[in-house]
C-alpha positions in Angstrom: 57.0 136.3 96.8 60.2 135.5 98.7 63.3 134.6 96.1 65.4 131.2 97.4 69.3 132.1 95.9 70.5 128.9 94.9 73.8 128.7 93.3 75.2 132.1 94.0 74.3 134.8 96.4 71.3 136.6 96.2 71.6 140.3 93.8 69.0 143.0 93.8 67.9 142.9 90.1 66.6 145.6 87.9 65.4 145.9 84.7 66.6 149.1 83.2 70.6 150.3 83.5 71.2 153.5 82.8 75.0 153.2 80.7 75.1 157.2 81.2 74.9 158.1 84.9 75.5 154.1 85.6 72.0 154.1 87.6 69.8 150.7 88.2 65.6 151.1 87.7 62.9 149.3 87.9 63.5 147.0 91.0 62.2 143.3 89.3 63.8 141.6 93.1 66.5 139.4 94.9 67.4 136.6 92.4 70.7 135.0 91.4 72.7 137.4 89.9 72.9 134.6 86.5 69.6 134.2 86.8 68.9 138.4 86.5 71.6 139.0 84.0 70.1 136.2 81.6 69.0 139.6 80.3 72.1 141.5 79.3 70.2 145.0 79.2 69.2 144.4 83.0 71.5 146.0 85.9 72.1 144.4 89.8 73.5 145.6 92.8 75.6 143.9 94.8 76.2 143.5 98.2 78.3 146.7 98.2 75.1 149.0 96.8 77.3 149.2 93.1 74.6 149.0 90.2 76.6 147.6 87.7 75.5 145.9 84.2 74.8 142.9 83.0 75.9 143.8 79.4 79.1 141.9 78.1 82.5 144.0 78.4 82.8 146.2 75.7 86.8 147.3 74.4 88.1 150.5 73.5 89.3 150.7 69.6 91.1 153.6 67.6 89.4 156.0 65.2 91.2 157.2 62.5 94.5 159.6 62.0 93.7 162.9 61.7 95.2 165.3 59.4 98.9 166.1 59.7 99.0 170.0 61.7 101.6 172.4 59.9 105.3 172.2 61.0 106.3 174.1 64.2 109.2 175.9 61.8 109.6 177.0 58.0 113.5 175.9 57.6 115.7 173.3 59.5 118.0 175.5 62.2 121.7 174.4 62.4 123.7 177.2 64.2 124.1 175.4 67.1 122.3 172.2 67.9 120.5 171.1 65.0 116.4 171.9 65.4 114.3 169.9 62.9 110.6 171.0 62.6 108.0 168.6 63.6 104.3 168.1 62.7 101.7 166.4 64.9 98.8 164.1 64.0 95.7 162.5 67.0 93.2 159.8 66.9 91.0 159.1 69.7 89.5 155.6 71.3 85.9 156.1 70.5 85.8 153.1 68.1 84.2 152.1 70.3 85.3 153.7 73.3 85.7 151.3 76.5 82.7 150.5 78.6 82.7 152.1 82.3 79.8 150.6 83.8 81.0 146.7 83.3 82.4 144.4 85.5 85.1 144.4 84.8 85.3 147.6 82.6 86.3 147.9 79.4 90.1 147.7 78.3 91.8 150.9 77.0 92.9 150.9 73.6 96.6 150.0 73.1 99.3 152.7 71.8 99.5 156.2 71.9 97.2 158.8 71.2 99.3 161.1 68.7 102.1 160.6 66.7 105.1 163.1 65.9 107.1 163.3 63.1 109.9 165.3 61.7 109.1 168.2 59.0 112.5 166.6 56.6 110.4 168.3 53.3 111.5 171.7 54.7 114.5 173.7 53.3 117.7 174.4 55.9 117.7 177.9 57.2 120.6 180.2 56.0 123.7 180.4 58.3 126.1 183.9 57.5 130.0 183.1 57.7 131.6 184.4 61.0 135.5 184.7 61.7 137.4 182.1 64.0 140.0 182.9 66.1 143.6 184.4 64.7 145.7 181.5 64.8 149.1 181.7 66.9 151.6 184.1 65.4 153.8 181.4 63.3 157.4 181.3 63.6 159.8 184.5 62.6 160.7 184.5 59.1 164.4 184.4 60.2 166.4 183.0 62.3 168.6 185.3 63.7 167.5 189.3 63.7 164.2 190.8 62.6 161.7 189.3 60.6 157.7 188.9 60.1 155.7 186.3 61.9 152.4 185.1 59.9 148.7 184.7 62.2 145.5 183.6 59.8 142.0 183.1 60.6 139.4 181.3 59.2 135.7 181.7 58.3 134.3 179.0 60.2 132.6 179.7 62.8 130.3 179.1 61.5 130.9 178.6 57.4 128.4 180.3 55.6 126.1 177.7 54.5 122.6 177.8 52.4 122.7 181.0 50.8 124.2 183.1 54.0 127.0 185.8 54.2 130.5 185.3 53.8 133.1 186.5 56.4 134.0 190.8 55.6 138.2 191.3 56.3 141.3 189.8 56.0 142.1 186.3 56.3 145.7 186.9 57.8 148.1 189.6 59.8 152.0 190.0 60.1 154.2 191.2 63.3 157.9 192.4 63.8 159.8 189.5 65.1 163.6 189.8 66.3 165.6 186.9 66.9 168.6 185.4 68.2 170.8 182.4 66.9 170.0 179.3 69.5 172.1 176.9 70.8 171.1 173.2 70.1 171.7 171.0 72.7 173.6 167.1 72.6 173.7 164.3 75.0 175.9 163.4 78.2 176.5 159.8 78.5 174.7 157.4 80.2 174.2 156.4 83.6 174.5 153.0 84.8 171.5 150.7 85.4 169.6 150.9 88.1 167.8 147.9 90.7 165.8 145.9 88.8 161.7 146.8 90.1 161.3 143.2 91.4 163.3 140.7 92.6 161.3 137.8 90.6 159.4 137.7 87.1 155.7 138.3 88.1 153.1 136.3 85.8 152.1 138.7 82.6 155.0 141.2 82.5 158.7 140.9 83.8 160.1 143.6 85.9 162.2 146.2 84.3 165.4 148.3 85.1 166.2 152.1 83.8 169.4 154.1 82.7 169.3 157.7 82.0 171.5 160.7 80.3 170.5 164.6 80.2 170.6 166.8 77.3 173.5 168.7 78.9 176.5 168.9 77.0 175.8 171.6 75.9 172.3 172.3 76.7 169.9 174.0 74.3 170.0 177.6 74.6 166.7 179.2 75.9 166.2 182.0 74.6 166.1 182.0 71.4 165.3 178.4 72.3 167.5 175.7 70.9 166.7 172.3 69.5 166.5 169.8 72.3 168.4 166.7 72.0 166.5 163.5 69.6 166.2 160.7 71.4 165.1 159.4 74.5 166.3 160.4 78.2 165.9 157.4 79.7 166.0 153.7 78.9 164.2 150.7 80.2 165.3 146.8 79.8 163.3 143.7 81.0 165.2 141.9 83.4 164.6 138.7 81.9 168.0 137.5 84.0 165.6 136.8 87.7 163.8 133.7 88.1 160.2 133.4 87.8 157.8 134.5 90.7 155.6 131.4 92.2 152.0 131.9 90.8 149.0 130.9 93.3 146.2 129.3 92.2 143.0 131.5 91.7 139.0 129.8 90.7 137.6 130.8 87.9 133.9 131.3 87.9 131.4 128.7 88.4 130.0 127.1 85.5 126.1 127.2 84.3 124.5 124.5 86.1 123.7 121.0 84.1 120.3 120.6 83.2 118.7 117.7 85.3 119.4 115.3 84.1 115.5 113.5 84.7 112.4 113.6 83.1 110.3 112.8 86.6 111.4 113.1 89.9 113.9 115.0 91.4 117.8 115.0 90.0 121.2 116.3 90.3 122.1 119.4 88.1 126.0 120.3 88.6 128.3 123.1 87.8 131.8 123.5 88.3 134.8 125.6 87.9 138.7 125.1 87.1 141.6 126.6 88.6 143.0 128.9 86.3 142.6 132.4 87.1 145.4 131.3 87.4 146.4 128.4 87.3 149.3 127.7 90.0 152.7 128.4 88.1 156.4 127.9 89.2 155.7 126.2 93.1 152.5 128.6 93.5 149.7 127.2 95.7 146.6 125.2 94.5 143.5 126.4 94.7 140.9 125.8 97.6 137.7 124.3 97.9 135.4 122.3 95.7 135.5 122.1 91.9 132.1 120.8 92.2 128.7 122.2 93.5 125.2 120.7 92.8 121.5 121.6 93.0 118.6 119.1 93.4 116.0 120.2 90.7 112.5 118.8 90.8 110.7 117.9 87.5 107.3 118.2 90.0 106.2 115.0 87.8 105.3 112.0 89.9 107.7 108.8 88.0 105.6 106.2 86.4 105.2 103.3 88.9 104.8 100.0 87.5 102.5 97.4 88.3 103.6 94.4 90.6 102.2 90.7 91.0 100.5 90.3 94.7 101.4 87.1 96.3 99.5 84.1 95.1 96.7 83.0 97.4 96.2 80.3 99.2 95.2 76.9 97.0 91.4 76.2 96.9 90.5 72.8 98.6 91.7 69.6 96.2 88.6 68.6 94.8 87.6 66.7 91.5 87.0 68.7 89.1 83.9 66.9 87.6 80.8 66.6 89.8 81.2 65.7 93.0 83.2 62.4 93.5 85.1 61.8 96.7 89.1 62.0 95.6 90.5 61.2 100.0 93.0 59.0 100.2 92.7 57.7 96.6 95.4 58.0 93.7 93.1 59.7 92.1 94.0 63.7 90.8 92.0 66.6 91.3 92.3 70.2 90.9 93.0 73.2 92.7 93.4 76.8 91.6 95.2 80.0 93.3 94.6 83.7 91.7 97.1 86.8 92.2 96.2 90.7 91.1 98.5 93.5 89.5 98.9 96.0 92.3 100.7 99.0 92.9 100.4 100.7 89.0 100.1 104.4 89.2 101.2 107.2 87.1 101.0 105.6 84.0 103.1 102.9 84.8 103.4 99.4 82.8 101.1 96.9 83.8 102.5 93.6 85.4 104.5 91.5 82.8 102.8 88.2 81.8 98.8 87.5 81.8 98.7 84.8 84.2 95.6 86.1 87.2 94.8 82.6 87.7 97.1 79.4 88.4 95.7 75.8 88.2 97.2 72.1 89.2 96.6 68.6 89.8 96.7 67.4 93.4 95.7 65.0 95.6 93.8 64.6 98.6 95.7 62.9 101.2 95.0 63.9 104.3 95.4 61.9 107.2 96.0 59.5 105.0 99.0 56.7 104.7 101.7 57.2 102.1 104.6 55.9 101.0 107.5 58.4 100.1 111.6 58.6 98.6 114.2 60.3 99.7 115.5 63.2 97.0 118.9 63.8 96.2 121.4 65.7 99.0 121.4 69.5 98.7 125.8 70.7 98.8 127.6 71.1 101.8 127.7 74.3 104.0 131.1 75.8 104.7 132.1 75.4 107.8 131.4 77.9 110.0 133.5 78.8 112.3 136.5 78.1 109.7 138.2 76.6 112.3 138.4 75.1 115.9 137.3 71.9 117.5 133.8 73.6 117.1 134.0 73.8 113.3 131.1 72.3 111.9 129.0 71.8 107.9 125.5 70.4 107.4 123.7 69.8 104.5 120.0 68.5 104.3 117.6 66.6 101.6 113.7 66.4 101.6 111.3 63.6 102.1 109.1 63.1 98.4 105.4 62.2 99.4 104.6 62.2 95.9 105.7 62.3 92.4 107.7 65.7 91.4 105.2 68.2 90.1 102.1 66.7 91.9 101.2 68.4 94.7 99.3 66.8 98.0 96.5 68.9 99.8 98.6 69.0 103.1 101.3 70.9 102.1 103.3 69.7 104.4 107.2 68.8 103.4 109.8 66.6 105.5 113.6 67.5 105.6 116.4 65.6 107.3 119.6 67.5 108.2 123.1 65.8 109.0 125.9 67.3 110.5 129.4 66.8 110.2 132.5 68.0 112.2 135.5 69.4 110.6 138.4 68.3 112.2 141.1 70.3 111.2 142.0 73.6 110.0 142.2 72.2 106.6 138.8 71.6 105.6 139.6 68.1 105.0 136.6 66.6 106.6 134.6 63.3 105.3 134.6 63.0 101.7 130.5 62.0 101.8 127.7 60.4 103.9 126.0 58.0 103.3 122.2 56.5 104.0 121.7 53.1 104.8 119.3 51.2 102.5 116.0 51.6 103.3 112.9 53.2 102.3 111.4 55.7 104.6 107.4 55.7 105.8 105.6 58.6 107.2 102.0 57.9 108.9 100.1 61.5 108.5 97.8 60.5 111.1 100.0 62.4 113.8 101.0 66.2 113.3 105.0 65.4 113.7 106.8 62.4 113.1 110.9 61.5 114.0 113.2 59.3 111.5 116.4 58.2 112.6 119.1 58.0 110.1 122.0 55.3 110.2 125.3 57.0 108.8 128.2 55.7 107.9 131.1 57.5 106.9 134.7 57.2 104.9 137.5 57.7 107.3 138.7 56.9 110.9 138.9 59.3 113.7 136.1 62.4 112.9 132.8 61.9 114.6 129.4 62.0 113.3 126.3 63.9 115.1 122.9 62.2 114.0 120.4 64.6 113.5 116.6 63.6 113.5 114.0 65.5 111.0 110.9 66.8 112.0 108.3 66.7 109.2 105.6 69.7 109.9 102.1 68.7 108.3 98.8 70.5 107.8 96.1 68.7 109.2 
């Protein structure tokens, strides 16, 4: 039969592996290479002709420590370098020992395979005593005509240690030594001081200024040699008398940089850096550049975005709310509603504040109908723009009221008149108010736009008064 691969490609499968000489036998077919190794004693080659085994991976682990082997010396050697004897111990990774024929193979167990260690049981070795050098002859027993100088040696090199031989022969020797009476020397006077080695005082250490004499008066005899004069042959003052060197500003080094300073996002991480190495001393010269360096760092976490309210929709059709009476043109309420969603929430952000998805509200159906309305109040003046000029001018505006306040009508339409009046002067002083004339306004909503024409009269004498006309926009 023909094999259909299905979720991986296609492996010949066989059912015997040999774990030895990593051979596959037994051909069973092309299958899924899951499907074959559902048997973990079964073996598949791959598209690369490798047999290799379905078995699970199998790690290499340690067998025991052998015995310690005996120490590479009897007795610890210290005639030069010191040379302690060692002893060695194995193990071997055959506890298991790492599969081969896996895929992948086996790990290799961790660690070494010996261990070496020092032999400190053992005794030291014996070291024999050999002479040092003779020292220098010392100085002649007199000091003027013949005498014996003193030389010595030691046994120490080396000392006889652990059990070894001592030194054979003498420890010291004596020579003929003739001598003649020296001639100390003494001091001349001194000389006068010399330039000072700056002409300012440098930051750290002032500049300094010498003076010297010579062992000359008389000088010590040489042969026999004399004692030289005590005392130094030259002397050194600070010349704290100069002024001060100016000190230029150095940086110092930049700072670690802040951590950022956000949770989400991307931020600001800063690091700085002060002038003092040096600071600028006595007139130096400030530093240059930046104290200041930043580095955006990025959180790669997205911010939580919170939810916002959509704008409301449109109101449904006014309509009673109980069965289906007919509400048009009658003072008689009815309902409407208008829903809104919380949008834009991602990221775990907070969900729109307040629970409100659905407004609701009386209103009536007056469309193309005939009302009555009132004027409301008049909003406060504008400033007058320009501020001043024969052109200067202010309005303000109030609202035609179809209805009560808080009932709403189905047209949504809303009439506003706007006055305008002309400031005269470059005071501001214009007309104190203006004023309506008595009257009630009527709108007919049979008509799309409808004009009023306003009467005003106003407190003062010479500025003039534009009327304005409204224009009411109304849903039909």
């Amino acid at each position: 039969c023909v094999c259909v691969c299905v979720h991986a490609e296609c492996v010949r499968c066989f059912a015997r592996f040999d774990q030895v000489l990593g051979e596959c036998n037994d051909e069973l077919g092309d299958v899924d290479e899951d499907d074959c190794c559902q048997n973990p004693r079964y073996g598949y080659q791959d598209n690369n002709d490798t047999c290799k085994y379905c078995g699970s991976v199998l790690h290499g682990g340690w067998s025991g420590w052998s015995n310690w082997l005996p120490c590479s010396g009897s007795c610890i050697s210290s005639m030069h370098d010191i040379i302690i004897p060692t002893k060695k111990r194995s193990r071997y990774c055959s506890n298991p020992a790492p599969s081969n024929d896996t895929v992948p193979p086996g790990n290799r167990c961790p660690g070494d395979n010996f261990q070496v260690e020092h032999c400190s049981e053992v005794p030291n070795c014996p070291v024999d005593g050999s002479w040092g050098a003779w020292s220098p002859a010392r100085k002649c027993s007199v000091t003027c005509g013949e005498g014996l100088q003193l030389s010595t040696r030691i046994c120490d090199l080396p000392a006889p240690k652990y059990g070894g031989r001592t030194c054979l022969g003498p420890s010291t020797r004596t020579t003929v030594c003739q001598n003649t009476c020296p001639v100390d020397g003494f001091w001349s006077g001194w000389s006068s001081w010399g330039e000072c080695s700056s002409s300012c005082i440098p930051q750290g250490k002032p500049p300094t200024r010498t003076r010297h004499r010579s062992c000359s008066n008389p000088a010590p005899s040489s042969s026999p040699p004399g004692r030289g004069c005590q005392g130094d042959k030259r002397q050194i003052e600070n010349c704290n008398h100069l002024p001060y060197c100016p000190v230029n500003g150095d940086w110092g080094s930049w700072s670690p940089f802040s951590s950022c300073p956000v949770t989400c996002g991307v931020g600001l991480q800063v690091s700085t850096r002060k002038c003092d190495s040096p600071a600028p001393n006595h007139g130096g010269q400030p530093c240059q550049g930046a104290t200041r360096q930043t580095n955006v760092c990025k959180t790669k976490v997205h911010c939580p975005v919170d939810g916002m309210w959509s704008e409301w929709s449109s109101w449904t059709p006014c309509k009673f709310p109980f069965g289906g009476r007919v509400i048009h043109c009658k003072h008689l309420g009815g309902s409407q509603t208008r829903e809104r969603q919380c949008i834009h929430r991602a990221h775990n952000g907070s969900i729109c504040s307040g629970d409100s998805l659905t407004q609701r509200r009386v209103c009536y159906d007056v469309n193309l109908c005939y009302l009555k309305g009132t004027w409301e109040g008049w909003e406060p003046w504008s400033l007058c723009n320009p501020s001043c000029g024969e052109t200067s001018s202010r309005s303000r505006r109030r609202y035609f009221g179809l209805l009560p306040k808080g009932v709403s009508v189905s047209t949504g339409g809303k009439c506003w008149l706007s006055v305008t009046d002309v400031c005269w002067d470059n005071f501001n002083q214009g007309p104190e108010f203006l004023q309506q004339t008595e009257g009630t306004p009527e709108l007919s909503l049979n008509t799309r736009t409808h004009v009023f024409v306003l009467t005003i009269s106003l407190h003062g004498d010479e500025p003039e008064v534009s009327h304005s006309l409204n224009k009411c926009p109304l849903q039909t």
